[in-house]
C-alpha positions as CSV (number, residue, x, y, z in Angstrom):
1,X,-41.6,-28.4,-82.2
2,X,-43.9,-25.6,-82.5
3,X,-42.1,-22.3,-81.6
4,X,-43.9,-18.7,-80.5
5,X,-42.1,-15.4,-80.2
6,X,-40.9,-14.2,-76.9
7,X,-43.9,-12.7,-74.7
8,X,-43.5,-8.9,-73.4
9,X,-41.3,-8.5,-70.7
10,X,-39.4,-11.2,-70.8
11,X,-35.8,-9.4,-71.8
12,X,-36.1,-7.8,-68.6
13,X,-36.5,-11.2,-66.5
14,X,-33.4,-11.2,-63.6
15,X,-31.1,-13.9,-64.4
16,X,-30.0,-16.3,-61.5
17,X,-26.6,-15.9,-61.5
18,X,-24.8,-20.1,-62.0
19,X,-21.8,-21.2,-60.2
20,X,-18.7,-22.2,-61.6
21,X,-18.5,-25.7,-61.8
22,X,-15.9,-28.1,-63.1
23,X,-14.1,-28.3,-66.8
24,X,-16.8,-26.7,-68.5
25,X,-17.9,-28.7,-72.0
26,X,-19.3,-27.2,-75.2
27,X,-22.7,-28.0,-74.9
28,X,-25.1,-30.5,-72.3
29,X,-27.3,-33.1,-74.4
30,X,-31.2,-32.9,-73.0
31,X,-33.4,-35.5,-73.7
32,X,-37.4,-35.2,-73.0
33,X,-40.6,-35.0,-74.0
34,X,-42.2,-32.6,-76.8
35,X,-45.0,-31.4,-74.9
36,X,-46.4,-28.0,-75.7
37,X,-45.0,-25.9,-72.8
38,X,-41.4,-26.3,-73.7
39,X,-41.3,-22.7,-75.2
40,X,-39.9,-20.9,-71.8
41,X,-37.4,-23.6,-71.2
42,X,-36.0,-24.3,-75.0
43,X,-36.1,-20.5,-76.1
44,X,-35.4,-18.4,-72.9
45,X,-33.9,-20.2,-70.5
46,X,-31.4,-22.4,-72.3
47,X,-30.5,-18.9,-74.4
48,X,-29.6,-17.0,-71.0
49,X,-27.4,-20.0,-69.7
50,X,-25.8,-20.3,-72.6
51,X,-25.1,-16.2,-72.1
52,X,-24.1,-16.6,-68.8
53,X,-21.8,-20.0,-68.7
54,X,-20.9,-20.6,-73.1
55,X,-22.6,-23.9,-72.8
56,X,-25.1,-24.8,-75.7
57,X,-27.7,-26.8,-74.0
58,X,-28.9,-29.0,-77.2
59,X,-32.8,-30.3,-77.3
60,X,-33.6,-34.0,-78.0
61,X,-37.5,-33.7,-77.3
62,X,-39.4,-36.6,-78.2
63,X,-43.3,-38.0,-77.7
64,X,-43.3,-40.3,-74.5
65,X,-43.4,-43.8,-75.4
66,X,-40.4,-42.9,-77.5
67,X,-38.8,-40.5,-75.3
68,X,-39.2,-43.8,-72.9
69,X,-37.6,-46.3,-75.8
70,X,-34.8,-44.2,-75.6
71,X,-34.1,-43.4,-72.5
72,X,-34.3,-47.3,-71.5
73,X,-32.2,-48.0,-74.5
74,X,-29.1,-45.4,-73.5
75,X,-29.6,-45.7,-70.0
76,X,-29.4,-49.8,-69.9
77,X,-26.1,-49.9,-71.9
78,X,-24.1,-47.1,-70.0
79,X,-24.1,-45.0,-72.6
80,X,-22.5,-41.5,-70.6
81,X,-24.2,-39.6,-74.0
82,X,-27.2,-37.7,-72.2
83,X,-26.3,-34.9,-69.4
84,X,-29.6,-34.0,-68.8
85,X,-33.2,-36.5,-68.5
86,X,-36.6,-35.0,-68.5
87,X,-38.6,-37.7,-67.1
88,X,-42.0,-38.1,-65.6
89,X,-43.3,-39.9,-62.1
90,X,-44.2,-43.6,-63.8
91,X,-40.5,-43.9,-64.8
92,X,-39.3,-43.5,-61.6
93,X,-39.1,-47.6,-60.5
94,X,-37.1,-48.6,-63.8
95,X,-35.2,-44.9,-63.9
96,X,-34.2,-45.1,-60.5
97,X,-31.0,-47.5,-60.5
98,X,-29.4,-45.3,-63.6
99,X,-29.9,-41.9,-61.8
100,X,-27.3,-39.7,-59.8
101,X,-28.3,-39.2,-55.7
102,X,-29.5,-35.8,-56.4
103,X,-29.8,-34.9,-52.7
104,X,-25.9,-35.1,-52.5
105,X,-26.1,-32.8,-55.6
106,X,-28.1,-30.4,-53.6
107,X,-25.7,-30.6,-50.7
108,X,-22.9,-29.8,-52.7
109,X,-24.6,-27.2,-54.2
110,X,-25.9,-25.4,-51.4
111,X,-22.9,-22.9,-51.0
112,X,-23.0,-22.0,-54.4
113,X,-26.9,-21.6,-54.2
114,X,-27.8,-20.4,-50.8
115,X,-31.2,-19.1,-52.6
116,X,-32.7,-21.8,-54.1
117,X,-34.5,-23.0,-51.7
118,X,-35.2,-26.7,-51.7
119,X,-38.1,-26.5,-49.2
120,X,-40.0,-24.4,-51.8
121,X,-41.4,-27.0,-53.6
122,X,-44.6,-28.8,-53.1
123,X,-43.6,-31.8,-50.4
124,X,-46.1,-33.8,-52.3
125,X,-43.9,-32.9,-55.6
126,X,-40.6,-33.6,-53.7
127,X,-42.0,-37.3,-53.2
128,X,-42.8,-37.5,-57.0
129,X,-39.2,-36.5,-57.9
130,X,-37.9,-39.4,-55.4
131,X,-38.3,-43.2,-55.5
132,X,-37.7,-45.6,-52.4
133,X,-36.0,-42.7,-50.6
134,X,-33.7,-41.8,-53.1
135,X,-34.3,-38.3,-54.6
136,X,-33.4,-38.6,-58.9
137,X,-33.8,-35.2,-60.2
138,X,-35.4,-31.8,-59.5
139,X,-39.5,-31.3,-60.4
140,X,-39.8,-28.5,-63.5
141,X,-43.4,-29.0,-64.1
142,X,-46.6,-30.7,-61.6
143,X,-49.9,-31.7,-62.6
144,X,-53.2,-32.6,-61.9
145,X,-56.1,-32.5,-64.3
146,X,-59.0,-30.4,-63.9
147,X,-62.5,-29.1,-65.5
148,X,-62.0,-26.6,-68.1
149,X,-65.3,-25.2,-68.9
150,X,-66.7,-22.3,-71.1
151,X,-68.7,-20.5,-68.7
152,X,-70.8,-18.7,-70.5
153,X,-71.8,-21.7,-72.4
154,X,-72.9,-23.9,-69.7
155,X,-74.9,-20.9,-68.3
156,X,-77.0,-20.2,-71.6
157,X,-78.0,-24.1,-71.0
158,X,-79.0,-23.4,-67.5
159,X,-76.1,-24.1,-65.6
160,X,-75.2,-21.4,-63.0
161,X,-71.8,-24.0,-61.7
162,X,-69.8,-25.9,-62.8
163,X,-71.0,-29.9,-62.9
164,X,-69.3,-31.4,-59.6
165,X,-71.0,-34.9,-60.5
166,X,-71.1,-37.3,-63.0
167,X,-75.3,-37.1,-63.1
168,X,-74.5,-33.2,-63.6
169,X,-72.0,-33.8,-65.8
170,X,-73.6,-36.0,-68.5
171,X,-76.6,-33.5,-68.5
172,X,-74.0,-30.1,-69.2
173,X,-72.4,-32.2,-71.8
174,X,-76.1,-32.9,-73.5
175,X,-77.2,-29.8,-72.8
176,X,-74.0,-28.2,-75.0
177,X,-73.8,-30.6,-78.0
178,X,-74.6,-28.6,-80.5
179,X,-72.5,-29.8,-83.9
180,X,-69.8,-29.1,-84.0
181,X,-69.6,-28.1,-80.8
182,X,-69.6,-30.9,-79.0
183,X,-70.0,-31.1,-75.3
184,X,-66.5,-32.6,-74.1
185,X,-63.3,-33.0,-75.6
186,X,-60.9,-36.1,-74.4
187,X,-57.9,-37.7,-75.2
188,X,-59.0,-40.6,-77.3
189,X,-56.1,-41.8,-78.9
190,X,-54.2,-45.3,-77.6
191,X,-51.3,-43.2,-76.6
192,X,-49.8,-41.7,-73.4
193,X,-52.7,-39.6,-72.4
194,X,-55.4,-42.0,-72.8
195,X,-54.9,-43.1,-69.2
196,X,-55.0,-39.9,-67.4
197,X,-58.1,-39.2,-69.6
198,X,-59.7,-42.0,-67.4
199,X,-58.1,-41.7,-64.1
200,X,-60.4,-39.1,-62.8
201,X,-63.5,-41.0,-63.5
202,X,-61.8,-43.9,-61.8
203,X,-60.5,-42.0,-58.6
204,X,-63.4,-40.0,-58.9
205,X,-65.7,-43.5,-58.4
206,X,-63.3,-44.8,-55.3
207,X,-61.7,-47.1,-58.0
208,X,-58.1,-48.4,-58.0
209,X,-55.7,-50.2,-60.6
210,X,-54.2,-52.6,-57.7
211,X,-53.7,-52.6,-54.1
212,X,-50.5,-50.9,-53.7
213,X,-49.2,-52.7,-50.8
214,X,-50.8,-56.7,-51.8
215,X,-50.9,-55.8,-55.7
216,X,-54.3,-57.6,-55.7
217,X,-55.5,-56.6,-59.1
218,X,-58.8,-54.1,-58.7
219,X,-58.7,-53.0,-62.4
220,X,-61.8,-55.1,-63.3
221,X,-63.8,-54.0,-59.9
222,X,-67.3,-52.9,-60.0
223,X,-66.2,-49.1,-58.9
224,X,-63.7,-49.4,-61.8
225,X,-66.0,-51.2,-64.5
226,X,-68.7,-48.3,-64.0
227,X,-66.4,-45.8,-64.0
228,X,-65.2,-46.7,-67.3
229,X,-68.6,-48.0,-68.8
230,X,-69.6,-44.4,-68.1
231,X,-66.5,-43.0,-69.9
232,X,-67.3,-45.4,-72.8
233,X,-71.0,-44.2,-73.0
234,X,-70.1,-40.8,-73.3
235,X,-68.9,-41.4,-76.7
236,X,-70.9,-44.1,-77.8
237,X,-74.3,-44.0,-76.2
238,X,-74.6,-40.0,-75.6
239,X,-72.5,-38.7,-78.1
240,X,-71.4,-35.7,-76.1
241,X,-67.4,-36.2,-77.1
242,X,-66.0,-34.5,-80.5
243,X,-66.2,-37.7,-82.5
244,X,-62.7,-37.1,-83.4
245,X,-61.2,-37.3,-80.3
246,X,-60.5,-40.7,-80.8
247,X,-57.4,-39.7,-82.4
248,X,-56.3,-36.9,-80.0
249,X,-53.9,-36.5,-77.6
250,X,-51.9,-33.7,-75.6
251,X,-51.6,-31.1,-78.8
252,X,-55.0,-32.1,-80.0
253,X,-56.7,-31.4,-76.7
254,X,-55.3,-27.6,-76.8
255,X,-55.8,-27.1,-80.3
256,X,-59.5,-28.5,-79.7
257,X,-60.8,-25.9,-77.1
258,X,-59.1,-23.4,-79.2
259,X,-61.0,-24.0,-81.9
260,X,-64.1,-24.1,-79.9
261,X,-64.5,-28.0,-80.6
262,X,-65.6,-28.6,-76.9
263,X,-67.9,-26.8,-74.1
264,X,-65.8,-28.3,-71.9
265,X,-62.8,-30.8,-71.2
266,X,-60.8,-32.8,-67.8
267,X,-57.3,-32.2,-68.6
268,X,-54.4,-30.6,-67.1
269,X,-54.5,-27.8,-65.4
270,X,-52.1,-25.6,-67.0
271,X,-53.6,-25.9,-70.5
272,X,-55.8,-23.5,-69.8
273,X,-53.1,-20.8,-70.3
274,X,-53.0,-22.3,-74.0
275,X,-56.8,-22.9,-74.7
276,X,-57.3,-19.3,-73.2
277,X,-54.2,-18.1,-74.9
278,X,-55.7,-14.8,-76.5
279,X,-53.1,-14.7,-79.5
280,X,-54.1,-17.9,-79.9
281,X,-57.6,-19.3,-79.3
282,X,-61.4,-18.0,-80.7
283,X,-62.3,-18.7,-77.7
284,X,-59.5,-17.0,-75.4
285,X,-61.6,-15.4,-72.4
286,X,-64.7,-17.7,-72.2
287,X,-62.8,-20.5,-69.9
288,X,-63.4,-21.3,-66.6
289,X,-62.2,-23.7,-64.3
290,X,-63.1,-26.1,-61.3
291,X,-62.5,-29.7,-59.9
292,X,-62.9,-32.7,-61.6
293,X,-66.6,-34.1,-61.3
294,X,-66.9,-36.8,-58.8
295,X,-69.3,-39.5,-58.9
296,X,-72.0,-38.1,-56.7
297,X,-70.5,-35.0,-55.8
298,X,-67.1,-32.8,-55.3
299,X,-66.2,-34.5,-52.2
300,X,-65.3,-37.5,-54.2
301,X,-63.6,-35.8,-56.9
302,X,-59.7,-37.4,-57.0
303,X,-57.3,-36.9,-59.6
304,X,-53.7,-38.1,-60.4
305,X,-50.7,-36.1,-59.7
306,X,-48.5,-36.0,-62.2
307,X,-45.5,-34.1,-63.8
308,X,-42.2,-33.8,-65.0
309,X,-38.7,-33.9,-63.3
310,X,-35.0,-33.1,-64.5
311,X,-31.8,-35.2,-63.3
312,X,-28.8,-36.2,-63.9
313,X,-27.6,-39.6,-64.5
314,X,-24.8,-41.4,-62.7
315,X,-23.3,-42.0,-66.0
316,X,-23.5,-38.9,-67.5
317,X,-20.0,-37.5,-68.3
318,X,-20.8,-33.2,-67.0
319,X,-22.9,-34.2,-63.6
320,X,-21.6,-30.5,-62.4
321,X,-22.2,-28.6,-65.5
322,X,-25.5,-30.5,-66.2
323,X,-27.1,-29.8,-62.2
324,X,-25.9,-26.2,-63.2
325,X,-28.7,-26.1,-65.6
326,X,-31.2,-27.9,-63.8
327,X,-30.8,-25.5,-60.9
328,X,-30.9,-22.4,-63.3
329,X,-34.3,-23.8,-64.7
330,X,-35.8,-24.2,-61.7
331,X,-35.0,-20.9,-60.1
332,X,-37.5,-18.7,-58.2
333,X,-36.9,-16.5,-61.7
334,X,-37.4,-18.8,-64.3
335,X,-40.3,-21.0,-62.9
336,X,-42.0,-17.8,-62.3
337,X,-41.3,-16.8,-66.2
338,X,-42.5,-20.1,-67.3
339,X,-46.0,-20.3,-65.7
340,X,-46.3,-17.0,-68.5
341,X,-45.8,-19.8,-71.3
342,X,-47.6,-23.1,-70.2
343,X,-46.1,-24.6,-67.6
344,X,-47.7,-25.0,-63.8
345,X,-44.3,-24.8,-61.3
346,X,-43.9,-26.6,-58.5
347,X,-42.6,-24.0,-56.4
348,X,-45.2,-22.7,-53.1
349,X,-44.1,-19.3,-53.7
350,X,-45.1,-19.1,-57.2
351,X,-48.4,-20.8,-57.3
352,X,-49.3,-18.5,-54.4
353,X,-48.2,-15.4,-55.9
354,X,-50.7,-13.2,-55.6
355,X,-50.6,-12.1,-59.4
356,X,-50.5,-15.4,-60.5
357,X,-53.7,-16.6,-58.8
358,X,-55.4,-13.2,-60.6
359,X,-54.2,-13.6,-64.0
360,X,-54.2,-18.0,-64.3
361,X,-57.2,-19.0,-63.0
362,X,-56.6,-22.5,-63.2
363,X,-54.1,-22.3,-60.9
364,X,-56.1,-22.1,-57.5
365,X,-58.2,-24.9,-58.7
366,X,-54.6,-26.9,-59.4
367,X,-53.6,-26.4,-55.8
368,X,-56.9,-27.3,-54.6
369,X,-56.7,-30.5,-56.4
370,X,-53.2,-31.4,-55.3
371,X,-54.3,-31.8,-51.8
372,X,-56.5,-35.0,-52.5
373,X,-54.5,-35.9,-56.0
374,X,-52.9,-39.3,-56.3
375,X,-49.3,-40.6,-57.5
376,X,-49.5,-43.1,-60.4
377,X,-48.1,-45.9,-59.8
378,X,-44.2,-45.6,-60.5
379,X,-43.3,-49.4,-59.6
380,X,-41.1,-51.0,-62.5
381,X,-43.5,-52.8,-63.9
382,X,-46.0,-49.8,-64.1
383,X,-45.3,-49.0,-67.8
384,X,-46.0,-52.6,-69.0
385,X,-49.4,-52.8,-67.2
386,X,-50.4,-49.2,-68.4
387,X,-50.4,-50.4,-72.2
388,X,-52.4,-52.9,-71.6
389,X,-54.8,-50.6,-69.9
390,X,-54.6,-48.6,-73.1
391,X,-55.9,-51.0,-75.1
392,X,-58.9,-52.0,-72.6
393,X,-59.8,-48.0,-72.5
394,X,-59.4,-47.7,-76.4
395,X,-61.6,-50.9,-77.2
396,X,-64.5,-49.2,-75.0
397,X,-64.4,-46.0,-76.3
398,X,-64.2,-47.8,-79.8
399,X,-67.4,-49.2,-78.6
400,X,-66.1,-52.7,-79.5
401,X,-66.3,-54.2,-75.9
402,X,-68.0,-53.4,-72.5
403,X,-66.6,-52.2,-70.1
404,X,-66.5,-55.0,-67.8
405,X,-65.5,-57.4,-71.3
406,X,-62.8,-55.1,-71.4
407,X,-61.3,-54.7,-68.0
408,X,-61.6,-58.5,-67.6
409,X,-59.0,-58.6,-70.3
410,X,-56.9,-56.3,-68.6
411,X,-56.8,-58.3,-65.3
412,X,-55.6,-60.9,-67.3
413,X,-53.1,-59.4,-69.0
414,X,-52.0,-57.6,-65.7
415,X,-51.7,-61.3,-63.7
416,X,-49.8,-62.6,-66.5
417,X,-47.4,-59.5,-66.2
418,X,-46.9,-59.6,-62.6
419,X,-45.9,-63.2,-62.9
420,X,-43.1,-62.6,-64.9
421,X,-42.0,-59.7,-63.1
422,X,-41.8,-62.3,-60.2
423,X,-45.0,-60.8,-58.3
424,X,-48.3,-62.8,-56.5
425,X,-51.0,-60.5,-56.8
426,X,-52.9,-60.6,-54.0
């Protein structure tokens, strides 16, 4: 994992003070992912609890599909070895029967932390961190993807706003290819972001993966074949995407806008505190940022809502000790601190802090976006049917299949998979 020094100021942060909770252990075990906003979270939080309480919180952080391998792997047998999961919205349906009822955690809590202040988070976040009524863990991180641009960029080709539609869009992209600068940056790789590359163009077109209520498969619908056709032509028939973007994914896409790869990317929002990072990026100060493109204009412009929770599960051997943590992490304090370092915090009062919507400016256009963004779909079959998807995306971006061949494929693949999951589509 990729480690930066401590920013200014940080030494002086307030420290929430933690509870005493039951026979305190050595040390929690946290597994998650190995995203690149960790930094606040491995190297200042975890060092102050540790300070405060003597308890070494120790950092399994893995990529997703492996951080999922695991987690299904430990959590199936019993094993009481993790204290602490980091897990995103789409494991919800197969996570929920392992996890701890974190709302009697927060109950029992409550006189011990009178401040933190449950009904600070985003509501939409709360229902992200919850599954068929039950809430498993507490939200660290939320996100939605949005247009990073380079203003200044788009306006020496003539564009005085930001593209708000997919016509507008293709012709900024053309207008800023310029090798080897390209015009967008995407995350082309058959890995956990390739789907949430697509998912704006999708929602953004009024397409869906399945009727959420019937599961009638709509994967291989017109709105959903164009929007991907479109996505597929940007690379193949344009040529407006860095042509090695096939092979990127979440660090890539950071590391790409700071090496002035791309004129502009859709990604999450909070990235743009790395791509603009000025002790980081050549082109730290050029960004700008706005809503996803929709297919005729902004009022169509949907994204997905994403993000990352930490919870406890039942069979976890230091439940106390390890909601200790996961209430010190989540503070008022430390979410503030962490926005400094990458991530976007669920919290109301720190996405509305005044200084924070001067000094991130992606972080108005987040919360504008959360108000039409969509949940992925978190039922336990989710994660089978997104790696077939994968491999539909990657084949049109490969250019080795339409995007209707392709999608086709996928319908099949997803009937198949409902069937044994016990599930009539339709």
């Amino acid at each position: 994992m990729r480690r930066r020094g401590f920013l200014a100021g940080g030494a002086a942060l307030a420290m929430p003070a933690v509870a005493r909770a039951g026979t305190k252990p050595e040390k929690l075990v946290f597994v998650g992912d190995n995203g690149p906003w960790h930094w606040c979270l491995t190297e200042e939080v975890a060092p102050a609890f540790q300070k405060e309480t003597g308890i070494k919180v120790d950092f399994t952080l893995l990529p997703i599909d492996a951080l999922s391998a695991r987690l299904k792997a430990e959590l199936n047998s019993g094993s009481p070895d993790i204290d602490i999961i980091q897990w995103t919205a789409t494991f919800a349906g197969w996570l929920a029967p392992h996890m701890a009822d974190h709302t009697k955690l927060l109950a029992d809590s409550a006189a011990k932390h009178p401040d933190f202040d449950w009904d600070d988070f985003l509501p939409a976040v709360r229902d992200m961190a919850s599954y068929q009524g039950k809430l498993l863990g507490i939200p660290y991180r939320v996100t939605t993807s949005i247009l990073n641009y380079q203003k200044q960029l788009l306006a020496d080709a003539g564009f005085s706003t930001p593209p708000d539609s997919w016509d507008k869009f293709l012709a900024a992209a053309q207008a800023t290819t310029k090798p080897p600068r390209y015009g967008l940056g995407i995350w082309g790789r058959q890995g956990p972001a390739m789907v949430g590359g697509f998912t704006p163009f999708l929602y953004g077109n009024g397409g869906r993966y399945f009727d959420p209520k019937t599961y009638a498969i709509e994967i291989n619908g017109p709105n959903a074949v164009e929007a991907l056709q479109f996505y597929g032509d940007l690379m193949n028939r344009y040529k407006v995407i860095v042509p090695d973007a096939i092979t990127w994914e979440f660090d890539e896409i950071v590391a790409g806008g700071q090496r002035d790869r791309y004129a502009m990317t859709i990604t999450l929002a909070p990235y743009g505190t790395l791509i603009n990072d000025p002790k980081q990026s050549q082109t730290a100060g050029h960004w700008a940022w706005a809503m996803a493109p929709g297919r005729h204009s902004a009022a169509d412009s949907r994204v997905s809502l994403g993000g990352w929770t930490f919870g406890v599960p039942a069979a976890g051997k230091n439940t106390e000790w390890a909601f200790e943590f996961i209430q010190f992490a989540t503070s008022k304090q430390w979410l503030r601190r962490s926005i400094e370092r990458g991530n976007a915090p669920p919290r109301t009062s720190v996405l509305t802090d005044p200084s924070v919507l001067d000094r991130f400016g992606w972080a108005p256009v987040m919360a504008e976006s959360l108000k039409t963004a969509r949940l992925e779909p978190r039922e336990p079959f989710w994660p089978s049917l997104e790696l077939q998807l994968r491999s539909g995306i990657s084949a049109v971006l490969l250019g080795q299949k339409t995007a209707k061949a392709a999608l086709d494929g996928v319908a099949e693949d997803w009937q198949r998979s409902l069937r044994r999951a016990g599930i009539k589509a339709g």
